[in-house]
Phi, psi and omega in degrees: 000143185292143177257168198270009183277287190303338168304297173269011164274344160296316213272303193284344171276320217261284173328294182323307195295343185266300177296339206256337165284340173266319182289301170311301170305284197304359147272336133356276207289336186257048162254347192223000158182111177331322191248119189296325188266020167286316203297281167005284177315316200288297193313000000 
């Protein structure tokens, strides 16, 4: 069995990685227009 300490350190590695693919990409897009969902359009 998996432990929960090692569990959660998974959950918490897997979250950073979302945050850090999500702040990217949303700076991606408002490098190419303040309102991402303009940016969006334009592509």
């Amino acid at each position: 069995m998996e432990s929960p300490v090692l569990a959660l350190k998974t959950k918490i590695a897997l979250l950073q990685m979302k945050i850090e693919a999500f702040a990217s990409h949303r700076h991606q897009q408002l490098q190419c227009h303040p309102s991402y969902n303009t940016c969006q359009l334009d592509q």
